[in-house]
N, C-alpha and C positions, 0 to 999 in steps of 0.2 A: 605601079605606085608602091610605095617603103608601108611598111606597116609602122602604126603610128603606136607609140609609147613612152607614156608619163612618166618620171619619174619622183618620186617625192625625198629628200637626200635631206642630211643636217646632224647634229650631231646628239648625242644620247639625251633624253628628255628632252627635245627640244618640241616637240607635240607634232612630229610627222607624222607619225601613225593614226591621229585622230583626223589628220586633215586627208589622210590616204585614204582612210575610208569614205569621207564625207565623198569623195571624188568619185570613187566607185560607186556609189548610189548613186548620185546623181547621174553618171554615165553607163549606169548599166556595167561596172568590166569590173575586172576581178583584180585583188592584189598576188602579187610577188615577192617573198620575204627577200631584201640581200641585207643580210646580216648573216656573218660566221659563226655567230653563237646561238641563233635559234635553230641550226639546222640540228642540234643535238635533242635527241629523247631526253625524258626524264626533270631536264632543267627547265625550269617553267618560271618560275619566281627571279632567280638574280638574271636572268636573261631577258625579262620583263616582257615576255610575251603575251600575244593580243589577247584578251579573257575572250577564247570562244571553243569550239566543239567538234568534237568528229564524228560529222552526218555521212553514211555510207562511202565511208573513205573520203572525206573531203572534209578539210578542217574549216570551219566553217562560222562566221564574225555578224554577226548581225544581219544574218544573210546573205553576205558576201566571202565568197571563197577565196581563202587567201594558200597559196602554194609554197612550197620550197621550208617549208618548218618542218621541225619531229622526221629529219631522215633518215640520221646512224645515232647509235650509240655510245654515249662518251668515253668510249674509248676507241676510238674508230679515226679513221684518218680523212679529212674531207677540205680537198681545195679549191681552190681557183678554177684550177679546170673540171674538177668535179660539178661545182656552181654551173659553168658554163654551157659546160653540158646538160643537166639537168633544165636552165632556162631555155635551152631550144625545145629539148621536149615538151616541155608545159606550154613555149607559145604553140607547137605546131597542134595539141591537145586542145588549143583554146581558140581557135585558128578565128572564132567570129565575135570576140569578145576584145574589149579594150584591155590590155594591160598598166595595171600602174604598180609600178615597183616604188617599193618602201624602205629604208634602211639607211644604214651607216658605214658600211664597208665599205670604202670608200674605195678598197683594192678592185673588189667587185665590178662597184660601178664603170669606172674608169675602163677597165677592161672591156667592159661592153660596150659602153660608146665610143669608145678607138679603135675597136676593133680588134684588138691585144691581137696577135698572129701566136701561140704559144709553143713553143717547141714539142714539149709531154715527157722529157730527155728527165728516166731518175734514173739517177748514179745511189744505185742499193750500199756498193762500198763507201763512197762519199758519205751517204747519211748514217752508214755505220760508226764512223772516225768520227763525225759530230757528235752523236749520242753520244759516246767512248768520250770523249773532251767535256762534256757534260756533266759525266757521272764523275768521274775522276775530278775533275779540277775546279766545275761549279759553271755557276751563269757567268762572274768577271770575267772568266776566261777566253768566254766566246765574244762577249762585248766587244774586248779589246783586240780579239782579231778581227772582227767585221772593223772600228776604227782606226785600224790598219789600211784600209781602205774606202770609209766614207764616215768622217767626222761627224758629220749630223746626220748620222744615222738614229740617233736617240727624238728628232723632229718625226722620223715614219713609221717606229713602228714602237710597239710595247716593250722595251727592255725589262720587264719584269716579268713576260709570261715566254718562260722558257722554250715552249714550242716554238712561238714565232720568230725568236733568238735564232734557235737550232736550222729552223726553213729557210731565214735570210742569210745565213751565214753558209748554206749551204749552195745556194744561186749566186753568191756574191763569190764565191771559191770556184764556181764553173765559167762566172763571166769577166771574172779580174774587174769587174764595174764595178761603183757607186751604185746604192738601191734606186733608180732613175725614175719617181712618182711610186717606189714600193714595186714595181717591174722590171728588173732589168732585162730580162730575158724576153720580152716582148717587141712588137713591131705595129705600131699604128698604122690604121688603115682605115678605108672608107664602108661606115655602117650598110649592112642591108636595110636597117631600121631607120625610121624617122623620131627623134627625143627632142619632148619638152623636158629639162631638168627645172625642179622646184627646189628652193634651197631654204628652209625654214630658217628666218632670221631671228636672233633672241639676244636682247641685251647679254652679255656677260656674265654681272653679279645676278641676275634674275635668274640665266640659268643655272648659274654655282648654287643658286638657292633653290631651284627643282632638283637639281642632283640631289642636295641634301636632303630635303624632305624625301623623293624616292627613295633614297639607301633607308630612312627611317622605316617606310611602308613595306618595304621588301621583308625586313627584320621581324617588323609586326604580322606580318603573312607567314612568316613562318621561312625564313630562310636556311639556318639552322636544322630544323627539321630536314628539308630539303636534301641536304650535303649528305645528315645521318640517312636516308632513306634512299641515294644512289650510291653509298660506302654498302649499304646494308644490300644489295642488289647487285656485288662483286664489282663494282668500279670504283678504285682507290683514289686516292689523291694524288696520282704519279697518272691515270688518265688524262689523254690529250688533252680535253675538254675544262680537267679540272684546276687546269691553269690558267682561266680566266677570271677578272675582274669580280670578284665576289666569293668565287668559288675557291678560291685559294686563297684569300685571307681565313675565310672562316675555316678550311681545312685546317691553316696554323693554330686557330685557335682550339679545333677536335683535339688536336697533337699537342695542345697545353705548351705551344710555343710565347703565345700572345694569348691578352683577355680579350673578352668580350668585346669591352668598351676601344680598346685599341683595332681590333677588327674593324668595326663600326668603323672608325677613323680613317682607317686604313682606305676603305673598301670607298669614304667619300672622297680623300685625295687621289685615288689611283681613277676614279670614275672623272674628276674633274681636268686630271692631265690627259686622262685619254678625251676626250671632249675638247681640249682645246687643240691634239692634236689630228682631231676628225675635220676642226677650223681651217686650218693651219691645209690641211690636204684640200677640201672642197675652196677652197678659197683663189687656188689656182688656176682653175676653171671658170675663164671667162666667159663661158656659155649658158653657167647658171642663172635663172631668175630669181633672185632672192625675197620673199615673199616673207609677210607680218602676220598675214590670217587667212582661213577657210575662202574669204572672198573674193580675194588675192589670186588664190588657188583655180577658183571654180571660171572667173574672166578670162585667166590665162590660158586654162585648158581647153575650155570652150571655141577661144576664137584660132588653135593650134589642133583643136578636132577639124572644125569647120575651113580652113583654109588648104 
């Protein structure tokens, strides 16, 4: 028999996290971060991580052990197949516990439920030529040669955080392909796992208005502080990590590129286009249950534990 595991998927603020936990209590099993930005140290606040604790090495939520957060360093390099690897060891560590995975990575997910077959094929030269076209000539540069080859490429992935730029235009130069679900280099197959996928549904404008109040909350916590306090701990603004979603507007604003108030701005339109393009990805997936609330949740799982 497939080992059985939940998933809980949707796009940022959309209240997965709350509902992933309820899930693990009621069923006794532990979470699984898949999210690409929790798995770094130090960023706690614009990566919105769960408020919980590390009990004898176990980061640790309301009693429920949640895995795969706080694993390198922002300046560290960590992918897909890093993920991948890293979730076998946890389930085969947790081998008598339910898992229910949590997140937004939609690259993530998808990998796991298809079975992604991944090559592991890095061309050191290849990603050297990239950086080099980066530094020299800027983000446009790169754009426009990945649209060279897959016009809507701007629907899959963050054109504005340079890493992910630099990685896709690097697989998309080994495969002469189109980004094909953000994979090209993969080969779907049939899971060892058994997945419920949970798909937190949220009006729209409701959500564009949690994004907003979160980006307010984040700033009131101390965001700001945040950035000064991993610059201050020798990782710049040129770290991997610090090209994501929050953490690179407000770097512009350290660097008195942009105010304050423009960051702020910034940091709720860049959160609201990436959210509608986390939609835009889980939405192709007709094997999602798409779900309203915790009770939703708790029916579904229940009768996909029990069958």
């Amino acid at each position: 028999m497939k080992k059985k595991i939940i998933i809980v998927l949707g796009p940022t603020a959309s209240g997965k996290s709350a509902i992933a936990l309820e899930l693990a209590k009621k069923f006794k099993g532990f979470l699984i971060s898949a999210d690409s930005r929790q798995v770094f140290k130090k960023m706690n606040i614009g990566t919105n991580k769960d408020q919980g604790a590390w009990i004898e090495n176990k980061f640790v939520i309301e009693g429920v052990e949640e895995c795969l957060v706080d694993l390198v360093n922002p300046n560290e390099y960590y992918s897909l197949e890093n993920w991948l690897k890293d979730f076998k060891i946890t389930i085969e560590t947790h081998a008598n516990k339910l898992p229910i995975i949590v997140g937004g990575t939609g690259l993530y997910i998808s990998a796991l439920v298809n079975n992604y077959e991944l090559p592991g094929v890095f061309d050191e030269k290849l990603r050297t030529k990239v950086e080099k076209w980066l530094a020299k000539y800027g983000l446009i540069y790169l754009i426009n040669k990945m649209k060279k080859i897959d016009l809507n490429i701007g629907e899959k992935i963050d054109l504005n955080n340079p890493r992910r730029v630099a990685r896709a235009l690097e697989i998309m130069m080994q495969t002469k392909k189109p980004l094909a679900r953000g994979t090209p280099d993969c080969d779907p197959g049939e899971s060892e796992y058994d997945f419920l996928q949970l798909g937190v549904s949220l009006d729209r404008e409701k959500l564009y208005q949690k994004i907003n109040g979160r980006v307010e909350v984040m700033m009131k916590e101390g965001l700001v502080d945040e950035v000064k306090k991993i610059k201050a701990d020798g990782f710049d603004c040129q770290s991997a990590a610090m090209s994501g979603i929050g953490y690179r507007q407000i770097c512009q604003f350290l660097n008195h590129e942009i105010s304050g108030e423009q960051a702020v701005e910034l940091i709720k339109r860049d959160t609201r286009r990436y959210a509608k393009r986390q939609m835009t990805w889980f939405k192709r997936d007709k094997t999602i249950h798409w779900i309203e609330d915790v009770n939703e949740a708790i029916d579904l799982s229940k009768k996909f534990i029990q069958k």
